[in-house]
N, C-alpha and C positions, 0 to 999 in steps of 0.2 A: 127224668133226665139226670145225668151223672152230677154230683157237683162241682162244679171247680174248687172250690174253699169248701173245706169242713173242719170248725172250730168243736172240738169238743173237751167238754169239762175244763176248759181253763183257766185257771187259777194265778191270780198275781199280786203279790205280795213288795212293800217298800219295808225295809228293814230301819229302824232308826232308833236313836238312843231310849227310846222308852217301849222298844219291841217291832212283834212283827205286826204292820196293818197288810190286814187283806183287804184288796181293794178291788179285786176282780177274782169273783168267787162260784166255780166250776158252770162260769159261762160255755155253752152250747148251740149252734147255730151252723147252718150251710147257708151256700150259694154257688148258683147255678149259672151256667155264663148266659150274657144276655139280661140277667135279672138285676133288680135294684134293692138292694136290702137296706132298710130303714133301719138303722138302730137308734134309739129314744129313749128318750131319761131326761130326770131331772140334772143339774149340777151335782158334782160328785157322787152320780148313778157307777161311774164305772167305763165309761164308752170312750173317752178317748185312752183312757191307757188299756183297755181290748185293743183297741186301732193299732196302739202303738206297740203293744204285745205282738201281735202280727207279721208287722214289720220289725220286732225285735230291735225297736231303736226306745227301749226303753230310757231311763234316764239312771244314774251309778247306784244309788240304792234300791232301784227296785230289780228284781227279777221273777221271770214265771217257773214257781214253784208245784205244777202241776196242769196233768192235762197232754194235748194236739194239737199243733194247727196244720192238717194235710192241704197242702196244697198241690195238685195235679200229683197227686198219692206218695208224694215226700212231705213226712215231718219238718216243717220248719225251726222248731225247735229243735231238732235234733242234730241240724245244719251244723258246718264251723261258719267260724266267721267268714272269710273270705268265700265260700258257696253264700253265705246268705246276700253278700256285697254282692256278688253276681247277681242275684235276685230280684233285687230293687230295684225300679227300675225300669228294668228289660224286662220282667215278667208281673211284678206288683209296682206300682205308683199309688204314691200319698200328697194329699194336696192339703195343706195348712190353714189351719184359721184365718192367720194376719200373714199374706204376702208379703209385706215390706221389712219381716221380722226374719223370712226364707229366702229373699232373693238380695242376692247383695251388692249393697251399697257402690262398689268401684268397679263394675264389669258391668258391661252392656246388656242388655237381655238376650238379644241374640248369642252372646258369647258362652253365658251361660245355658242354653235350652242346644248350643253345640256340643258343649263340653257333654251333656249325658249321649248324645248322638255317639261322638268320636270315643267315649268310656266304652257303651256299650257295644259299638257296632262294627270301633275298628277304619273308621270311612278316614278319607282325609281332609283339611278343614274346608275348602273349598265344598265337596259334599254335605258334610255337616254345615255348614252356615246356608246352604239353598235347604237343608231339612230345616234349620229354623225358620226361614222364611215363609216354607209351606207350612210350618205349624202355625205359625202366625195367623197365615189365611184361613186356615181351618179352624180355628178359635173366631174370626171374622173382626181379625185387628185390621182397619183400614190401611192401608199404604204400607204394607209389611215391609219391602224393601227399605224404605226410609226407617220404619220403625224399627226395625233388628237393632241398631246403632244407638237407640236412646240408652239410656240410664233409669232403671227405677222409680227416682225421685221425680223424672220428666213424666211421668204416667200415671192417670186416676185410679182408684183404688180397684175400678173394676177392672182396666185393663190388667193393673199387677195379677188382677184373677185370673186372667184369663191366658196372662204369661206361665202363672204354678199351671195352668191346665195343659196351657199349650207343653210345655216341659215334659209335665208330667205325661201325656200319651207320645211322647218324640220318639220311641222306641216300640211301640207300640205293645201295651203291658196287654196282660190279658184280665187281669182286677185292676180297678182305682180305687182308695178309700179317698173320700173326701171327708176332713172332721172342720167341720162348720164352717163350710166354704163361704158362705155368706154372712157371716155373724157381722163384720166390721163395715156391709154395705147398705147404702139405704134401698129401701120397699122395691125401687123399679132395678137398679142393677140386681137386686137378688134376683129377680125373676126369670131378667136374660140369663143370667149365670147360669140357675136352674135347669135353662129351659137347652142350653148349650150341652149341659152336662148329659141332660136325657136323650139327645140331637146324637151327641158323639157317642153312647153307648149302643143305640141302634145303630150308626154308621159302622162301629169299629165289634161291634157283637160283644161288649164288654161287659165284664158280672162288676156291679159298685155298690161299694158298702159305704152308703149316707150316713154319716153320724150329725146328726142333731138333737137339741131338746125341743122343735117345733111342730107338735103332729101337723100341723095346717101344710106342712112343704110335704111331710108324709102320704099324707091323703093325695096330693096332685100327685106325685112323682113314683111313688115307690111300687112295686109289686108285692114285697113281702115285708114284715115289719115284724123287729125283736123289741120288746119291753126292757129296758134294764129298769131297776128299783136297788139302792144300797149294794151294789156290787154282783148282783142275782137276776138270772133271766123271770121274768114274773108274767109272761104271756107270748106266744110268738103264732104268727096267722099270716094268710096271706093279706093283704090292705084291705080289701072289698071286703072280708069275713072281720076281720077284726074291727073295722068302724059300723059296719052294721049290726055287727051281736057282739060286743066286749063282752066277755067273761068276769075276767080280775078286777075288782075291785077297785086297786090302785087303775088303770086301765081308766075305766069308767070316771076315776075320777078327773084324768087329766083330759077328756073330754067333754064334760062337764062346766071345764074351768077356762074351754074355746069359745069366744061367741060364735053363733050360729052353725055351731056341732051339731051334725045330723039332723038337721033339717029346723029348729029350733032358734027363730031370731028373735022373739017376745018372751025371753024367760031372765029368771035371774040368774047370773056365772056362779059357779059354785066351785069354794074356795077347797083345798086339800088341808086340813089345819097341823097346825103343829113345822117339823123340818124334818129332812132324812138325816139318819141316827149317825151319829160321828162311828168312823169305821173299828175306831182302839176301843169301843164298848156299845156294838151293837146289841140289839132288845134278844130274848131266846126266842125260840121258835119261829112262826115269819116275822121277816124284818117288818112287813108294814104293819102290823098286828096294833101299835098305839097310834096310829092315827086312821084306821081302818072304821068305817062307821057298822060294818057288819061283824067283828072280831067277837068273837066266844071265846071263854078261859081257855079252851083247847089249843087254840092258834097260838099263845106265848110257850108254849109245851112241845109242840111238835110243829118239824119245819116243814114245809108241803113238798111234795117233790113235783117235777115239772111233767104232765102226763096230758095224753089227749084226752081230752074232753068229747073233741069233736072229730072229723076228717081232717087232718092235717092244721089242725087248730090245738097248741099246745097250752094247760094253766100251771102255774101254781099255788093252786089254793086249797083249801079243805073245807070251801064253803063252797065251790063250785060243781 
């Protein structure tokens, strides 16, 4: 199948008084509409500013300094601005960690989940205010008509979720990224969220690129799954291949460090030692090489390149 998104080699860089950090380093990956792409990592692996590379809503200091991202066989980087505005939106949507941080404060919900209708579509408000009330319903907010009219702050944290959701498909994108749509929720709304997001991707035939550090959300949801490690793809499989034969190293270790990973509920969790390498002076050759229980002097010498291993099972390692 064709892919809708294909990320290749991209590279992105924040410039600041004491140089350049590379922070996202000739990342590589597709997706295919329909499909759920898992991206994973630790904290400051690299994955939300990929995300945000993407969508090209980087922040002033940073920019991508190398690389692709085609989507439906236009470079988005090579966009202007005003083509990428169109973009957003109407063809990619981005759902945020903390709702209350994205939806604002003095406008209704419905008014805002209008305002992208009538941006992109052109309708009139009347129109656009009955699309937010269907998206409402289709996110499965009870009493939408009433609810269009609240404010933000009247709404639980899952519904705010469910408003970035509802929003975000109002124009009906053909990608969602979600970056850790459920981090700010407790156990039982992460799950309906979850379970919403996988709900509305088959309804609407959507390719979604998950960014979490959670393999457990992975494992339920995802079809395919990219590794980030220090900035660097370091394994990429479809879900069913990669939890049942992990390759990498690092990999194995963050399954290791899940209870009852792969089948395993009477063992002990096994810790990843050490932290991942600050990006202004990472280790030579593979980054995870000093905290890697199998690393050989080779591994700080030479960086692995990312190669199949397997059928469609990619590593980076020189011990694989």
């Amino acid at each position: 199948m064709q892919p809708l998104l294909e990320v290749k080699e991209l590279s992105t860089s924040f410039f600041t008084e004491h140089g350049e950090l590379r922070v996202v380093d000739r990342v590589s990956f597709s997706i295919a509409p329909g499909r759920l792409m898992g991206l994973v990592g630790e904290s400051g692996s690299g994955k939300t500013v990929t995300a945000l590379s993407i969508m090209r809503l980087l922040p002033e200091r940073a920019r991508v300094v190398g690389g692709k991202v085609i989507f439906e066989g236009r470079d988005l980087c090579a966009l202007r601005e005003d083509e990428m505005r169109r973009m957003r939106g109407a063809k990619i949507a981005m759902i945020f960690q903390e709702p209350m941080t994205s939806l604002n404060p003095v406008f209704t919900i419905g008014s805002q989940i209008a305002e992208a209708v009538r941006l992109h579509q052109k309708t009139s408000r009347a129109e656009a205010r009955n699309r937010a009330i269907e998206m409402l319903r289709v996110v499965k907010i009870a009493d939408p008509e009433r609810r269009v009219d609240d404010y933000p702050h009247q709404l639980s944290g899952g519904m705010r979720q469910r408003v970035m959701i509802a929003m975000a498909l109002s124009c009906r994108p053909k990608l969602l990224i979600a970056d850790e749509p459920t981090t700010a929720l407790d156990v039982t709304i992460q799950s309906q969220i979850l379970d919403l997001i996988r709900e509305l991707q088959q309804q609407f035939d959507l390719a979604v690129l998950l960014v979490t550090h959670d393999l457990g959300i992975v494992a339920e949801y995802a079809d395919d799954v990219t590794i980030l490690y220090s900035s660097r793809v370091m394994e990429q499989a479809g879900a069913g291949e990669l939890f049942a034969a992990p390759l990498n190293p690092y990999t194995r270790g963050l399954l290791q460090s899940i209870p009852g990973a792969g089948g395993l509920h009477h063992r002990r969790l096994q810790a990843i030692p050490g932290t991942i390498p600050n990006p202004a002076d990472p280790p030579p050759g593979c980054r995870f090489n000093p905290r890697c229980p199998i690393a050989i002097a080779e591994c700080s010498r030479v960086e692995p390149p990312l190669e199949a291993k397997r059928p469609n099972h990619y590593v980076a390692c020189i011990r694989v």
